[in-house]
N, C-alpha and C positions, 0 to 999 in steps of 0.2 A: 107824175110818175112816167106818162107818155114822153115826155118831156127828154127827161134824164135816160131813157132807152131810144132814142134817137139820136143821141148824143152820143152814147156808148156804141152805135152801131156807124157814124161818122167815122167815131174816135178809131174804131176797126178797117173802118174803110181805111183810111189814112193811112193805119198800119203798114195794109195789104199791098197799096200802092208806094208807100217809101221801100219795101221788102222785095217788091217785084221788080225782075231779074238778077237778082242775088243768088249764089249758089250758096247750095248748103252747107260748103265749107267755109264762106263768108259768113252767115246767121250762125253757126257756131264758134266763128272768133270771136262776132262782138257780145254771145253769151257770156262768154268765157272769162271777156275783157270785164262784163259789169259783175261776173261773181268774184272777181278778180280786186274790181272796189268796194264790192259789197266787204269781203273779208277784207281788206286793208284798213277798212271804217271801224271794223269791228276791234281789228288790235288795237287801233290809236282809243278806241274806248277804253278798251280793257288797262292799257298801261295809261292816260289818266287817271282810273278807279284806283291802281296800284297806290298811283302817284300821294292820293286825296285820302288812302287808308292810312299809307306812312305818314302822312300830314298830320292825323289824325293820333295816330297811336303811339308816337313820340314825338311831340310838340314840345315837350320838355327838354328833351335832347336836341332838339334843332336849337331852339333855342341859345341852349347853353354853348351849344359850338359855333353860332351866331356870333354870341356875345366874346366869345373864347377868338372868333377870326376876327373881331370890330368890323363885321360889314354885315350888310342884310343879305346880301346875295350867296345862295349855297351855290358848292363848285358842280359843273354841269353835269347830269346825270346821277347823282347823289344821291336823289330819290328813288331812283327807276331799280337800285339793286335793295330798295327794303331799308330794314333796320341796321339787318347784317352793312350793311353799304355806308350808312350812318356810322356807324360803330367804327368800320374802317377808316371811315373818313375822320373822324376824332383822333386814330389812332396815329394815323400817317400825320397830322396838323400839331401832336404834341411830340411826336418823332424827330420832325423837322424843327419845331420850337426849341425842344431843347439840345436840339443838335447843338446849336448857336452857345452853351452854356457849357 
């Protein structure tokens, strides 16, 4: 326990010394800068959850519109607008299929 509170009081020291002569309009960019990637972290989470819901909740319909374009690959971004996104994208893919007809 001695231990790990000499450590954390190192770790302080270090701080104090890499911060020392910084002004404080300098320690408030590079705040800024890490809540800055803290939330950028956070969206690229959020839109893969998006991503792995729509995976999830219409597997069926990818699927099908897979099998409907003969390739594994869906078109870029496909996912990231949802079902509704899905849906278009079927709509636009038999639009243009039977344009040809």
């Amino acid at each position: 326990m001695i231990f790990i509170h000499l450590i954390l009081k190192i770790l302080f020291l270090f701080k104090k010394i890499k911060d020392f002569g910084k002004s404080e309009e300098e320690k408030l960019k590079e705040k800024e800068l890490r809540r800055e990637a803290i939330r950028n972290k956070i969206k690229a989470v959020a839109r893969l959850s998006r991503v792995f819901k729509v995976l999830r909740e219409e597997r069926e319909t990818i699927t099908e519109l897979k099998k409907k374009m003969g390739t594994d690959n869906l078109p870029a971004g496909l996912l990231n607008d949802g079902a509704a996104g899905i849906r278009n994208g079927m709509l636009s893919f038999f639009s243009f299929f039977f344009s040809f007809f």
